[in-house]
C-alpha positions as CSV (number, residue, x, y, z in Angstrom):
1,X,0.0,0.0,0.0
2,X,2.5,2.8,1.2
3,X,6.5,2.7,1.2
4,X,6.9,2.9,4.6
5,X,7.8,0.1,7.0
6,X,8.7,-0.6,10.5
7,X,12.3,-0.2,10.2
8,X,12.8,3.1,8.7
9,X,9.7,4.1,11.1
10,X,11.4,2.9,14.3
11,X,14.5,5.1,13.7
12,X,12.4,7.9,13.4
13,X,12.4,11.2,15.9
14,X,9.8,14.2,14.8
15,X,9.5,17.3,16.7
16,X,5.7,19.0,16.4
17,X,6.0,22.6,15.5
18,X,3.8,25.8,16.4
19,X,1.2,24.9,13.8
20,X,1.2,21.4,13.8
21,X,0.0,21.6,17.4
22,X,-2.5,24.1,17.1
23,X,-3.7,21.6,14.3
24,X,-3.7,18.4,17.2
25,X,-5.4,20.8,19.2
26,X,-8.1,22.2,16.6
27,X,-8.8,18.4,15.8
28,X,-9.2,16.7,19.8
29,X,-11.7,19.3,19.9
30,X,-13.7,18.5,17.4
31,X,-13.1,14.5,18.3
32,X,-14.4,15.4,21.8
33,X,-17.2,17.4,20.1
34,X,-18.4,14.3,18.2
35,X,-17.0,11.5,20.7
36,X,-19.5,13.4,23.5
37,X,-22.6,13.9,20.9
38,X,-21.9,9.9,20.4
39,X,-22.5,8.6,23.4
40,X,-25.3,10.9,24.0
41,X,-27.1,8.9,20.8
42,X,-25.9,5.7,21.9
43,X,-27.8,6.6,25.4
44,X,-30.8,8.1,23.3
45,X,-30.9,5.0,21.2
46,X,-30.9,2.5,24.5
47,X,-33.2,4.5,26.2
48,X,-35.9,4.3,23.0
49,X,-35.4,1.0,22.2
50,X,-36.1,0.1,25.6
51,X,-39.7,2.5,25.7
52,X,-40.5,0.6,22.4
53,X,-39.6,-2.9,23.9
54,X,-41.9,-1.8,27.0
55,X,-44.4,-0.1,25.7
56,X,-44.9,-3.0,22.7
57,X,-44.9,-5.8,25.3
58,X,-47.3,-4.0,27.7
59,X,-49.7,-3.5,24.5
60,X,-49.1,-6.9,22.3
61,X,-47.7,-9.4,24.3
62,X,-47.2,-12.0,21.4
63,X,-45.0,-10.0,20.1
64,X,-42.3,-10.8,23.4
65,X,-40.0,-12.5,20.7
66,X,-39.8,-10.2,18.0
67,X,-39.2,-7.2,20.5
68,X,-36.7,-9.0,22.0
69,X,-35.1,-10.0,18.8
70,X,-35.2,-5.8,18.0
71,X,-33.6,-5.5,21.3
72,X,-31.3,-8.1,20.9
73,X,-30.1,-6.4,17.5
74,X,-30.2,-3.0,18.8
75,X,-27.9,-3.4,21.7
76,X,-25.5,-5.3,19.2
77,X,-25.7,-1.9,16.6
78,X,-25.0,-0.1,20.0
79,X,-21.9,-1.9,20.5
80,X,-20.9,-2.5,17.5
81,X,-20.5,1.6,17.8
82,X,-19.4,2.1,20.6
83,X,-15.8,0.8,20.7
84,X,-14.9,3.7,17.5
85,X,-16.5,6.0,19.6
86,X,-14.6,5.3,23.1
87,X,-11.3,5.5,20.8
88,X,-12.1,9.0,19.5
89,X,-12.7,10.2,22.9
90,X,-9.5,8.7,24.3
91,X,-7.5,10.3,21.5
92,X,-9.3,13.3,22.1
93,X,-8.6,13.4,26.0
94,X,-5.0,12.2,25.8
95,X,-4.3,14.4,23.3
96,X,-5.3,17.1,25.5
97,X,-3.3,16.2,28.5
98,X,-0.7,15.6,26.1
99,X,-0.6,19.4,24.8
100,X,-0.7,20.6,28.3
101,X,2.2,18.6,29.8
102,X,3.7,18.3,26.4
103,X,4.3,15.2,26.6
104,X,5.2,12.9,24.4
105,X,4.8,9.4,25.8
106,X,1.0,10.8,26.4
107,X,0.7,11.8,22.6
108,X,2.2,8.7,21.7
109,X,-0.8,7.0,23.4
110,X,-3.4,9.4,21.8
111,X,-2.2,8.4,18.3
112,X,-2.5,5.1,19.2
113,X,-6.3,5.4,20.3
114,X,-6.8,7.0,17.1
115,X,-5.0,4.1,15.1
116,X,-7.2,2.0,17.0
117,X,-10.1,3.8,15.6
118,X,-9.1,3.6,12.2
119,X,-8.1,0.4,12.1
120,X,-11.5,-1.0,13.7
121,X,-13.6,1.1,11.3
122,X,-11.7,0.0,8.2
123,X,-12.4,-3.6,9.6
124,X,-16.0,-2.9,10.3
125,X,-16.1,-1.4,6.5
126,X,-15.1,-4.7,5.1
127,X,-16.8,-6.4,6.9
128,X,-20.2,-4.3,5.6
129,X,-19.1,-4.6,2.1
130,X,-18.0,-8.7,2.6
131,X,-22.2,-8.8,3.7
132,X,-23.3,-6.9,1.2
133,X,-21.7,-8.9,-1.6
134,X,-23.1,-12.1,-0.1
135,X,-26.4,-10.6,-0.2
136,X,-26.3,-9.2,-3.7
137,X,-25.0,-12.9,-4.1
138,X,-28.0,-14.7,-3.0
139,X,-30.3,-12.1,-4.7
140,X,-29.2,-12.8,-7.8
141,X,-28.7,-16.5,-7.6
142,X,-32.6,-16.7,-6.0
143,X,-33.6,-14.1,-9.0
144,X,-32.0,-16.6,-11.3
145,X,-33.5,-19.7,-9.4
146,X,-36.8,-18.3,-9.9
147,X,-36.8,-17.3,-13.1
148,X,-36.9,-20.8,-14.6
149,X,-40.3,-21.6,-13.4
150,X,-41.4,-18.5,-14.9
């Protein structure tokens, strides 16, 4: 993908200028920003799903099992989201301590959070697009199917 490996990484020392860290700085506010507003969703989200599984049992009570299955999903969506969300607010918050004290073993640890991120949302990506294809799959091959008794 890139040119870069370990090696010639690991021998590496940078020093952050003036404008890179008012960069850093401009961006873990905005991570907070959204990181905050995230977790306020994922509560808001919890918090209706469990009205809707209440209020549907109290009102239809056959339909226990496929609340519970709505439940079951939603609090899998939830935490499916929540771990790129925790990431971005770690980043955000080490980054901040990390400007303050300037220090680097602290930053170091922010950019790792952020990596983290990344890397579990490219993973989550692929593994979107790996079910999609497998759907479009089986749509297609039950078009097909059908298609001959027509």
């Amino acid at each position: 993908m890139d040119d870069l490996n370990n090696s010639s990484i690991e021998n590496t020392s940078m020093e952050f200028g003036n404008e890179a860290i008012q960069h850093l700085n401009e961006t873990r506010k905005w991570t907070m920003f959204l990181s905050i507003l995230g977790f306020v969703l994922l509560g808001l989200m919890l918090i209706s799903v469990l009205f809707v599984l209440a209020a549907g049992s109290s009102r239809f009570p056959q339909a226990g099992i496929a609340g519970g299955f709505a439940f079951l999903m939603m609090l899998i969506i939830c935490a499916v989201y929540f771990f790129p969300i925790y990431f971005q607010y770690q980043f955000s918050a080490l980054s901040k301590q990390a400007i303050l004290n300037k220090d680097s073993a602290l930053l170091t640890k922010a950019m790792q959070y952020l990596k983290m991120q990344f890397k579990y949302l490219g993973i989550l990506v692929i593994v979107l697009l790996s079910i999609y294809l497998i759907i479009i799959m089986i749509a297609i091959a039950a078009g097909s199917f059908f298609s001959l008794f027509h």
